[in-house]
PyMOL CGO cylinders between C-alpha atoms (Angstrom):
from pymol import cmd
from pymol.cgo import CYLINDER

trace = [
    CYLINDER, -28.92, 132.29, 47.93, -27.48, 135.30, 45.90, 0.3, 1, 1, 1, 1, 1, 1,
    CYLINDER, -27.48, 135.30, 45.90, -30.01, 138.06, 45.64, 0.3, 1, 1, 1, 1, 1, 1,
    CYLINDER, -30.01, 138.06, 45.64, -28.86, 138.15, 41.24, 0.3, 1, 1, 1, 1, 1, 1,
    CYLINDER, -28.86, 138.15, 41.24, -30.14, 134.42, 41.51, 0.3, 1, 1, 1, 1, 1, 1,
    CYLINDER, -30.14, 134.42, 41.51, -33.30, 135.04, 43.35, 0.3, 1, 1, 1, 1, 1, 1,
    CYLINDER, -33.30, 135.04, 43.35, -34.11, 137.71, 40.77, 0.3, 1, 1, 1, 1, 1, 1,
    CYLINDER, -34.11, 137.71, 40.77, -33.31, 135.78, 37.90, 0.3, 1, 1, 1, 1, 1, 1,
    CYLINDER, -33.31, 135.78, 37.90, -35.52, 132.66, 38.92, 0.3, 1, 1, 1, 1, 1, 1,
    CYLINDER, -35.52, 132.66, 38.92, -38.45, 134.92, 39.59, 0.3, 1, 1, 1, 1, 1, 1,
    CYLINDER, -38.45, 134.92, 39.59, -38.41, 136.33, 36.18, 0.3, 1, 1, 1, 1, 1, 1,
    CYLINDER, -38.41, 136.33, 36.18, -38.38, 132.66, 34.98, 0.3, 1, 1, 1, 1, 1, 1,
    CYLINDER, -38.38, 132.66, 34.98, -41.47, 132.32, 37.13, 0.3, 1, 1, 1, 1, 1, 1,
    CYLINDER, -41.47, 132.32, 37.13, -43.23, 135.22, 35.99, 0.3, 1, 1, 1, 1, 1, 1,
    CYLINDER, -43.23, 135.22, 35.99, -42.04, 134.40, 31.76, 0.3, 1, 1, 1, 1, 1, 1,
    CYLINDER, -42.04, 134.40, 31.76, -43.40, 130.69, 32.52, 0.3, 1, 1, 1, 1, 1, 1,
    CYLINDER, -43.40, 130.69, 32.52, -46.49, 131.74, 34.46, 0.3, 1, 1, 1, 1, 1, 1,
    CYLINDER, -46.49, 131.74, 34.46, -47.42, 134.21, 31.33, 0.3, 1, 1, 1, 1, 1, 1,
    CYLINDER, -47.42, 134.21, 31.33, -46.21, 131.98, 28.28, 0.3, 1, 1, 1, 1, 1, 1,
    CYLINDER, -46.21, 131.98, 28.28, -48.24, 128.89, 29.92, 0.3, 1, 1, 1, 1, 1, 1,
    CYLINDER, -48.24, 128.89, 29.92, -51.51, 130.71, 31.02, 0.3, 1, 1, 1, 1, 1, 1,
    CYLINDER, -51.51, 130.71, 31.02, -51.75, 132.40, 28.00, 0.3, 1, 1, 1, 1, 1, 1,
    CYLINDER, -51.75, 132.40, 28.00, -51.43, 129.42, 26.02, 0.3, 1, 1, 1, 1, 1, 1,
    CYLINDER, -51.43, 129.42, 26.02, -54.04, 128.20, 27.87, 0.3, 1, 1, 1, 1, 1, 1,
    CYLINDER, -54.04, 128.20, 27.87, -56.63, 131.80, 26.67, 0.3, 1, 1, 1, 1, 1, 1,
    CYLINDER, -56.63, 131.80, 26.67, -55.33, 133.73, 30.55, 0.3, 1, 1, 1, 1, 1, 1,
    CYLINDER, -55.33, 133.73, 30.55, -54.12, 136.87, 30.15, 0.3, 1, 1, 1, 1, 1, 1,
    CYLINDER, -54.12, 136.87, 30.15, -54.43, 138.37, 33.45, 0.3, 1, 1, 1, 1, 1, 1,
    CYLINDER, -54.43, 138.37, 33.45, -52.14, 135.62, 35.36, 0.3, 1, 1, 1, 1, 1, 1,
    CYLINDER, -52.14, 135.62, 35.36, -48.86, 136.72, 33.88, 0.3, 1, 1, 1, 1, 1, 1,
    CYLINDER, -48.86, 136.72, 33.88, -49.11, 140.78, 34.71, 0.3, 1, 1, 1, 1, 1, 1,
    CYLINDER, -49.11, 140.78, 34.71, -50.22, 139.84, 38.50, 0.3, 1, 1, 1, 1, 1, 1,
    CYLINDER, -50.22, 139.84, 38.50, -47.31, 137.84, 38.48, 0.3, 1, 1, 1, 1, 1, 1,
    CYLINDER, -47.31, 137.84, 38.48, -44.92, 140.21, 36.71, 0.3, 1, 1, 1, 1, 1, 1,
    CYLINDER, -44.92, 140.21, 36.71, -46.16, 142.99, 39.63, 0.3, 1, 1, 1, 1, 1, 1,
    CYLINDER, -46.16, 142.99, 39.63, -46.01, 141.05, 42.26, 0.3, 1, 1, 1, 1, 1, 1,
    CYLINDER, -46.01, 141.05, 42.26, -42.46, 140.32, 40.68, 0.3, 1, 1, 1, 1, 1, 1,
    CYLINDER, -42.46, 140.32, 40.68, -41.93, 144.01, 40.58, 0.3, 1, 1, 1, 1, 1, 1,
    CYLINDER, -41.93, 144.01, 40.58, -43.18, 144.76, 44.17, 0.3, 1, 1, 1, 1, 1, 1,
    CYLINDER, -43.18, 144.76, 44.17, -40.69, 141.85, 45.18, 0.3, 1, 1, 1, 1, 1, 1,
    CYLINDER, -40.69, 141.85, 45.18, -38.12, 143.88, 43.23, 0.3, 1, 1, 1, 1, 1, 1,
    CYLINDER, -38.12, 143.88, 43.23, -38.77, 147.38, 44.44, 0.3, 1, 1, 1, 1, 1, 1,
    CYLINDER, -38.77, 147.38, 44.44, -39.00, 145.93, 47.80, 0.3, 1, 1, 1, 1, 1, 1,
    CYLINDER, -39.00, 145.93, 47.80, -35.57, 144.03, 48.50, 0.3, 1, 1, 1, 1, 1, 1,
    CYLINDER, -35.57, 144.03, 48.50, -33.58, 145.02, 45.31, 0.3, 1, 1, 1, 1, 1, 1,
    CYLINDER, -33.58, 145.02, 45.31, -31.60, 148.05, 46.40, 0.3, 1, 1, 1, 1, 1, 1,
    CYLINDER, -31.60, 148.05, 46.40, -32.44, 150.02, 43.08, 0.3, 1, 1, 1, 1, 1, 1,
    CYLINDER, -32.44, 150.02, 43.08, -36.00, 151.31, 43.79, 0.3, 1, 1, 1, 1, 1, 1,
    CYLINDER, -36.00, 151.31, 43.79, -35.14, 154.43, 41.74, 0.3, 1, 1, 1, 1, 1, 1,
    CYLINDER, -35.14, 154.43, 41.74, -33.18, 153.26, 38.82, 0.3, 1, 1, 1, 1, 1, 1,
    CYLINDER, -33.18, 153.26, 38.82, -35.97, 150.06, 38.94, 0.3, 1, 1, 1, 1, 1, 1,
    CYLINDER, -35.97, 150.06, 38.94, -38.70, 152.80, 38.74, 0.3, 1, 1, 1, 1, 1, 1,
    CYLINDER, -38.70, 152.80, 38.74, -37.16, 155.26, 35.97, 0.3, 1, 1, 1, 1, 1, 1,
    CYLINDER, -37.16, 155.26, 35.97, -36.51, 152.20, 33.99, 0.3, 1, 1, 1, 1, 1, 1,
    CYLINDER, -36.51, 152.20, 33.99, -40.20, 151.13, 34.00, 0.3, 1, 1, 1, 1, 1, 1,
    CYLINDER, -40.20, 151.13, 34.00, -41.89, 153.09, 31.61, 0.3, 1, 1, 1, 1, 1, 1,
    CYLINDER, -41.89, 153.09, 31.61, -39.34, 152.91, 29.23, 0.3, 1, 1, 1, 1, 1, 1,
    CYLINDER, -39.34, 152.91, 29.23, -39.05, 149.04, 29.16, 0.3, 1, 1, 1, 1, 1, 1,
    CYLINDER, -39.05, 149.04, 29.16, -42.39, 149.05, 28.89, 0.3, 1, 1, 1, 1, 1, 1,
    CYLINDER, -42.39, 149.05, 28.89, -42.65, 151.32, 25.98, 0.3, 1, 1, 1, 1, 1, 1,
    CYLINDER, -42.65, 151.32, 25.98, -40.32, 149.28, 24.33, 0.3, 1, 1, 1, 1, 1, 1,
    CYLINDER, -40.32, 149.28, 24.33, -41.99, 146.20, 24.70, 0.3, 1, 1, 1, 1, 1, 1,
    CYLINDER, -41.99, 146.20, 24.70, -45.34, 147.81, 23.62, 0.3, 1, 1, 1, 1, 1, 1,
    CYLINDER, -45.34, 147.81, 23.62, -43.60, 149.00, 20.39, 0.3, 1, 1, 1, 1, 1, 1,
    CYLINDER, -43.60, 149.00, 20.39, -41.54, 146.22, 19.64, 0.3, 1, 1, 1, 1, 1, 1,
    CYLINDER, -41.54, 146.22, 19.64, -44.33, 143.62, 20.26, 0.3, 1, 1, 1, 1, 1, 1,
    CYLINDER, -44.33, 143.62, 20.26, -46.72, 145.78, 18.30, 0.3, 1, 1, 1, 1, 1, 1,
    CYLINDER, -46.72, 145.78, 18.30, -44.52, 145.99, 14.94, 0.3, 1, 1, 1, 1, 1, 1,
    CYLINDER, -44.52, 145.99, 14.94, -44.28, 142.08, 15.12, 0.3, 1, 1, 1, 1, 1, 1,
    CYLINDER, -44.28, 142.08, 15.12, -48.34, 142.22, 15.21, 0.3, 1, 1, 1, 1, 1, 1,
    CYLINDER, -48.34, 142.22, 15.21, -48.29, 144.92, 12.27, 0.3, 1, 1, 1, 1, 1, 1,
    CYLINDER, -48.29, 144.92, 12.27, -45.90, 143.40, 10.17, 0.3, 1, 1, 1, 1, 1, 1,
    CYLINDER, -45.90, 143.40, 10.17, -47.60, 139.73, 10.41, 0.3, 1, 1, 1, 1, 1, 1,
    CYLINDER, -47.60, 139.73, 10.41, -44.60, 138.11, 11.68, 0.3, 1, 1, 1, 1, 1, 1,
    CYLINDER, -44.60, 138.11, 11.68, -46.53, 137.02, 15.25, 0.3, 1, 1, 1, 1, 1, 1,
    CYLINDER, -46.53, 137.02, 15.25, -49.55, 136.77, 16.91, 0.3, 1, 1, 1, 1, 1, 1,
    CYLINDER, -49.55, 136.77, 16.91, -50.55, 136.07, 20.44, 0.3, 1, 1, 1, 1, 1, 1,
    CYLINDER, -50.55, 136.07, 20.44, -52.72, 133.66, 22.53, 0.3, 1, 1, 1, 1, 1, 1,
    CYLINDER, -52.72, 133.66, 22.53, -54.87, 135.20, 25.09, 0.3, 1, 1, 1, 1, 1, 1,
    CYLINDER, -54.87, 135.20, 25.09, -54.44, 139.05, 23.18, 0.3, 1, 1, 1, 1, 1, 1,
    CYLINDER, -54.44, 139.05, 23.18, -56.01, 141.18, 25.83, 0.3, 1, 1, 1, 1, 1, 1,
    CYLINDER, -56.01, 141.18, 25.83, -56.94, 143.76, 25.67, 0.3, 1, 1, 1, 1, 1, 1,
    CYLINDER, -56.94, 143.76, 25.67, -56.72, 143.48, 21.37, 0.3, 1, 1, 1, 1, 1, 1,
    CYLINDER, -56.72, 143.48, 21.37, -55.37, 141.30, 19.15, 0.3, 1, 1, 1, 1, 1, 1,
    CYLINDER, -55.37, 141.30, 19.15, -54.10, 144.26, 17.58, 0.3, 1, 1, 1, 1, 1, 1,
    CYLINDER, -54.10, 144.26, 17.58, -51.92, 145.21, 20.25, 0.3, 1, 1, 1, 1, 1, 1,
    CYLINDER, -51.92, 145.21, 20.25, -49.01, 144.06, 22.67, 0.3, 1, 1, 1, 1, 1, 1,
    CYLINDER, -49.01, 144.06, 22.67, -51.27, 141.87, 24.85, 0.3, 1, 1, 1, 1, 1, 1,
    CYLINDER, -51.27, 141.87, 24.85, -51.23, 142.39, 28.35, 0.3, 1, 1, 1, 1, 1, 1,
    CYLINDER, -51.23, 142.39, 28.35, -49.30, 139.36, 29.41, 0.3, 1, 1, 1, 1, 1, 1,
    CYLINDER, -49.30, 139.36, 29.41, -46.51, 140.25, 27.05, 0.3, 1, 1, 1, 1, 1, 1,
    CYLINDER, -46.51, 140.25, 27.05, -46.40, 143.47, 28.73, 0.3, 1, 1, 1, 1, 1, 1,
    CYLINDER, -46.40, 143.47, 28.73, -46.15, 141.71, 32.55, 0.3, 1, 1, 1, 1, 1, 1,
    CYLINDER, -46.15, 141.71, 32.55, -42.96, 139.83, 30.69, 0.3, 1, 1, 1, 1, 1, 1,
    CYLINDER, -42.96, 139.83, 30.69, -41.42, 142.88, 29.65, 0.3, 1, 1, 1, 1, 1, 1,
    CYLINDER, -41.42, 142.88, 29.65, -42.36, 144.74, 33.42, 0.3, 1, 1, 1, 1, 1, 1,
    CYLINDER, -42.36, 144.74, 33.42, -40.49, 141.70, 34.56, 0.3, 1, 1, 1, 1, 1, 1,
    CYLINDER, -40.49, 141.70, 34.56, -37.81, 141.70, 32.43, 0.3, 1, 1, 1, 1, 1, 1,
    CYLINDER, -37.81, 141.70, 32.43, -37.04, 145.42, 33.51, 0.3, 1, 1, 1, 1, 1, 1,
    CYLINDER, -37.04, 145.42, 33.51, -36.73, 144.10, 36.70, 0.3, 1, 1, 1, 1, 1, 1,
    CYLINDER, -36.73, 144.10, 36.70, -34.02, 142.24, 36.13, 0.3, 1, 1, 1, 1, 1, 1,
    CYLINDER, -34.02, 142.24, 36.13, -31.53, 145.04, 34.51, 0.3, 1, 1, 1, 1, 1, 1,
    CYLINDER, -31.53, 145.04, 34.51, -30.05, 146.10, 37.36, 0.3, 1, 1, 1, 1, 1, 1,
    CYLINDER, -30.05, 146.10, 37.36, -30.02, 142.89, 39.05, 0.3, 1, 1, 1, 1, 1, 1,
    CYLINDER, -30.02, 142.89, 39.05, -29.33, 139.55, 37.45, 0.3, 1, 1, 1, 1, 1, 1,
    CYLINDER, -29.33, 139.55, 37.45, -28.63, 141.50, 34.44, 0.3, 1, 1, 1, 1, 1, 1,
    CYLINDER, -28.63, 141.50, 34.44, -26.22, 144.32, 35.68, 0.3, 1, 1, 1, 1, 1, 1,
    CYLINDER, -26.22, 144.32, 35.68, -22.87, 141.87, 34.57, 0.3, 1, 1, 1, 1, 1, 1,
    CYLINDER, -22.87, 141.87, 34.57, -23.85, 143.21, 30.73, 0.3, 1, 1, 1, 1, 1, 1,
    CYLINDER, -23.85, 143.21, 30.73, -23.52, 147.04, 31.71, 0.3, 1, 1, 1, 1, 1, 1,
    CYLINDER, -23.52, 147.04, 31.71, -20.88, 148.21, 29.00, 0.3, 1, 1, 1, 1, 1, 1,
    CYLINDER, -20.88, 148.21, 29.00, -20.58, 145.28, 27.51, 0.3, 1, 1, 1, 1, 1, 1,
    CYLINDER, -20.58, 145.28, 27.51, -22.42, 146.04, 24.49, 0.3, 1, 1, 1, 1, 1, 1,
    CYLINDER, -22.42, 146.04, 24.49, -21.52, 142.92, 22.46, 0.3, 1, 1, 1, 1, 1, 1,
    CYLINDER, -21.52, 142.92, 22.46, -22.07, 140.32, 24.66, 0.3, 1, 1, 1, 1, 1, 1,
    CYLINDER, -22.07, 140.32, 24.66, -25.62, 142.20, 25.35, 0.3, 1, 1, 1, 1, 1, 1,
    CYLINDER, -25.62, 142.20, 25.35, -26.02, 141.97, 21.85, 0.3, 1, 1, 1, 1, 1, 1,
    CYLINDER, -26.02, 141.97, 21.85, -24.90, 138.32, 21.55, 0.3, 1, 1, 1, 1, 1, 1,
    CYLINDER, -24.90, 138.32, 21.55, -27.21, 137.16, 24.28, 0.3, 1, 1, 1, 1, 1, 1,
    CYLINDER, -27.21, 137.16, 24.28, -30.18, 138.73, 22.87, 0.3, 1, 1, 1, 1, 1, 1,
    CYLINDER, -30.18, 138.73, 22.87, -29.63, 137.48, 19.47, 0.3, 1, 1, 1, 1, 1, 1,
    CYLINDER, -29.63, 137.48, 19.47, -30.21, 133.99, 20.71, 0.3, 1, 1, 1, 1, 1, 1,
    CYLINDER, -30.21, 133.99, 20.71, -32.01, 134.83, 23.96, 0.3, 1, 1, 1, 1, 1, 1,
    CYLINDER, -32.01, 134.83, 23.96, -34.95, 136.92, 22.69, 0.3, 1, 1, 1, 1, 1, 1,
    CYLINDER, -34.95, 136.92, 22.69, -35.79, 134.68, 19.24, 0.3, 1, 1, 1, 1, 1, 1,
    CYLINDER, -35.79, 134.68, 19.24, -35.31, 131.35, 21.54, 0.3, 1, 1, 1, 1, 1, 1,
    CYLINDER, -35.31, 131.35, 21.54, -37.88, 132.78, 23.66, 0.3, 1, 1, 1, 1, 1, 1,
    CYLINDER, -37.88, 132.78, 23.66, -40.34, 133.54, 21.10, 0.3, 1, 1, 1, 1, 1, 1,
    CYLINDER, -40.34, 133.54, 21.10, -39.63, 130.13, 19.98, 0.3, 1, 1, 1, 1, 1, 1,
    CYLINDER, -39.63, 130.13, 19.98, -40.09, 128.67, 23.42, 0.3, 1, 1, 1, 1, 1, 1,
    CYLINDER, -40.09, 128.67, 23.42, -43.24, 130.25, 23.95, 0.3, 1, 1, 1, 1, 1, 1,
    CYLINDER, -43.24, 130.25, 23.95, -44.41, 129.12, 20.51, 0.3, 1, 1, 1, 1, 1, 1,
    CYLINDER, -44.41, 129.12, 20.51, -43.53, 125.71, 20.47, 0.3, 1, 1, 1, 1, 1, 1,
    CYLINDER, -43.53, 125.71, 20.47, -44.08, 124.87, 23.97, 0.3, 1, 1, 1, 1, 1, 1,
    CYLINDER, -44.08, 124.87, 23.97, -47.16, 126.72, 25.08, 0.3, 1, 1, 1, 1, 1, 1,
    CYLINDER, -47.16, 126.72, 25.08, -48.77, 127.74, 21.99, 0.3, 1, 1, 1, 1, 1, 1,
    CYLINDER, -48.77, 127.74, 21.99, -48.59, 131.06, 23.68, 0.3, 1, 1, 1, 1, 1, 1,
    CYLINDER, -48.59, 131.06, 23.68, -47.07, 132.86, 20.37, 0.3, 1, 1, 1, 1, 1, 1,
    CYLINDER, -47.07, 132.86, 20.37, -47.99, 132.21, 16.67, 0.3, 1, 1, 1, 1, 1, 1,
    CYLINDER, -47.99, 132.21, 16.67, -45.75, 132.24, 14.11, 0.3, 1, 1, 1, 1, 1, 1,
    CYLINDER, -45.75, 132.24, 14.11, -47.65, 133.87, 10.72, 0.3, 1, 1, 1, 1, 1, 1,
    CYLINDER, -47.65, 133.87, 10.72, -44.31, 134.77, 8.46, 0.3, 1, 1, 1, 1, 1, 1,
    CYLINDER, -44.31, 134.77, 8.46, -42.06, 131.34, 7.54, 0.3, 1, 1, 1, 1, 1, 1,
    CYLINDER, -42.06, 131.34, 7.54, -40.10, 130.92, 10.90, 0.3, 1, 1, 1, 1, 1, 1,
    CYLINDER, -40.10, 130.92, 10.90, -36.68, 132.35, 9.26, 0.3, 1, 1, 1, 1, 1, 1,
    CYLINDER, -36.68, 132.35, 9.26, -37.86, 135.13, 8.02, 0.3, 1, 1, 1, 1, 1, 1,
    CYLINDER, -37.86, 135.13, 8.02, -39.36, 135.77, 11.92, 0.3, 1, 1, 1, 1, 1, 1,
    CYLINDER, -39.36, 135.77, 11.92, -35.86, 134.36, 13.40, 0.3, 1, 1, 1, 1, 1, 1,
    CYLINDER, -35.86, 134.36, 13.40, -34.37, 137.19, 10.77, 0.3, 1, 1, 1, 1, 1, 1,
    CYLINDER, -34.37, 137.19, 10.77, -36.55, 139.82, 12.08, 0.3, 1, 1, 1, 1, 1, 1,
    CYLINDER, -36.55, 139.82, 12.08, -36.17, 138.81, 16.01, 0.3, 1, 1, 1, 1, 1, 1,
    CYLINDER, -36.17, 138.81, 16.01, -32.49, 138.11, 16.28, 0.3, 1, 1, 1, 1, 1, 1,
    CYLINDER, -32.49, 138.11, 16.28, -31.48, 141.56, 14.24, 0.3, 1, 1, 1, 1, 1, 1,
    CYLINDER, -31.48, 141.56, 14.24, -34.24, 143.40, 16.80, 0.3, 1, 1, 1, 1, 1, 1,
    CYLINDER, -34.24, 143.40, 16.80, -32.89, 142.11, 19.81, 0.3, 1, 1, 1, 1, 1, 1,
    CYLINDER, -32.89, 142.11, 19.81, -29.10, 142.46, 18.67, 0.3, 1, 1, 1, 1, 1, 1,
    CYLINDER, -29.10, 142.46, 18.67, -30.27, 146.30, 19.17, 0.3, 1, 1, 1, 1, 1, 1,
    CYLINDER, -30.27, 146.30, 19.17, -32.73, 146.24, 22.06, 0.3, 1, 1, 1, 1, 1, 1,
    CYLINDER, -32.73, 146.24, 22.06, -30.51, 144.36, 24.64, 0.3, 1, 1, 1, 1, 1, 1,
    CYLINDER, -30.51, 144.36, 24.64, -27.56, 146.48, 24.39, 0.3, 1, 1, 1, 1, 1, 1,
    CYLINDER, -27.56, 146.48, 24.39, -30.32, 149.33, 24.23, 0.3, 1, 1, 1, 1, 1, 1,
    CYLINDER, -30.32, 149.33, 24.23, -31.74, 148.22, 28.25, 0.3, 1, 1, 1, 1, 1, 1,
    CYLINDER, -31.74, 148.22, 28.25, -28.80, 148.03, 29.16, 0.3, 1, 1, 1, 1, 1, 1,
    CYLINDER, -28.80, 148.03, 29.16, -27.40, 151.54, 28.42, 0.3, 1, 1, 1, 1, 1, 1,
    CYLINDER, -27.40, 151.54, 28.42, -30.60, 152.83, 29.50, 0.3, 1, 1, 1, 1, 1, 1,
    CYLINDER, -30.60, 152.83, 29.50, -30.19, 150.55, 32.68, 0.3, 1, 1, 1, 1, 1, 1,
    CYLINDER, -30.19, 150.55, 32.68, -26.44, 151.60, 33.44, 0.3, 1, 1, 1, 1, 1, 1,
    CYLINDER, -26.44, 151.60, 33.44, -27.70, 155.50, 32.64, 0.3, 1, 1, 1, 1, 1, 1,
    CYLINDER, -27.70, 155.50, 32.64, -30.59, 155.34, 35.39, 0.3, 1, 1, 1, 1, 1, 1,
    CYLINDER, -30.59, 155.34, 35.39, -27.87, 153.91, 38.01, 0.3, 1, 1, 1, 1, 1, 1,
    CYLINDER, -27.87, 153.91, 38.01, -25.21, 156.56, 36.93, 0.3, 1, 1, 1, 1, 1, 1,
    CYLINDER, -25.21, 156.56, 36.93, -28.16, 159.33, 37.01, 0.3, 1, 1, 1, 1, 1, 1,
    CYLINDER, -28.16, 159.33, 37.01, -29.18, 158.12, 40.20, 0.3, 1, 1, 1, 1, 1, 1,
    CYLINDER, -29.18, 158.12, 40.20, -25.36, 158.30, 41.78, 0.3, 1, 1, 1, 1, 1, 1,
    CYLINDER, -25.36, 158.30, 41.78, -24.85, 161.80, 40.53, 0.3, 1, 1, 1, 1, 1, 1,
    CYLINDER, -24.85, 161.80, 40.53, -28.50, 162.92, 42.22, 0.3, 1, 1, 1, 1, 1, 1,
    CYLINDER, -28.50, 162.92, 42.22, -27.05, 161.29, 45.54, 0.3, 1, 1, 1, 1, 1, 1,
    CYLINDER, -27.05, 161.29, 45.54, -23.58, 162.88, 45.65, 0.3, 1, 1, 1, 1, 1, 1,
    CYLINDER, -23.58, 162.88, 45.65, -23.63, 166.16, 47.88, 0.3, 1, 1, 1, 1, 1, 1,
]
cmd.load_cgo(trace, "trace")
């Protein structure tokens, strides 16, 4: 099995393991599985580096972008550990996870800034929505098309965003390498 397949089915494990525990009040089994998702990662991936640079910043992201949906009373969360007035934890492990997959399953959308764009328009809102509606893992407080609105024009921005950051990490790391 393809190593970009193997990567993209564990971060289907690890968004499924978080969305469903939390739904049920967890929020510690989706960031154990979103590291040991990482360690799996940094461990046969190839990109240890690039993988490791990107961390913090995918994480940041997440923790703001979660956190304005929370201050702006578009969403809340199930399970909102550490406080309900922040990115919970388990969100967190998705978004750790997720950054595992940009220079993996997700490398074919390096420099292609549209179709980034396109795929997180209906990726990121359908996830939301998944999570929502099938786990009860994410609340809906705004009328869902005003939250749709505010999700699909977010993640029009933040997917093509990962991935330049993403494609910049690899480049950086190929220029440290050359001699």
């Amino acid at each position: 099995m393809s190593w970009k397949i193997v990567n993209a089915i564990g971060y289907q494990l690890v968004w499924l393991t978080s969305v469903a525990r939390a739904g049920h009040g967890d929020p510690y089994s989706g960031p154990l599985a979103a590291i040991a998702f990482a360690v799996f990662v940094l461990a046969f991936g190839g990109q240890r580096r690039s993988d490791l640079q990107l961390v913090p910043l995918v994480l940041a992201i997440g923790f703001l972008a979660d956190g304005a949906w929370i201050a702006l009373h578009l969403l809340d969360y199930g399970a909102p550990w550490p406080s309900a007035s922040f990115t919970p934890a388990w969100m967190l492990g998705i978004w750790l996870a997720f950054g595992m997959t940009l220079n993996h399953s997700f490398a074919f959308l390096k420099g292609r800034h549209a179709l980034a764009a396109l795929l997180g328009a209906v990726g990121g809102p359908l996830a939301y929505w998944s999570a929502a509606r099938g786990f009860g893992a994410v609340h809906f407080i705004a009328p869902p098309p005003v939250v749709f609105t505010c999700l699909c024009l977010a993640w029009i921005a933040l997917a093509p965003l990962l991935m330049l950051l993403a494609d910049r990490m690899h480049v950086r790391r190929q220029q440290m390498a050359a001699p």
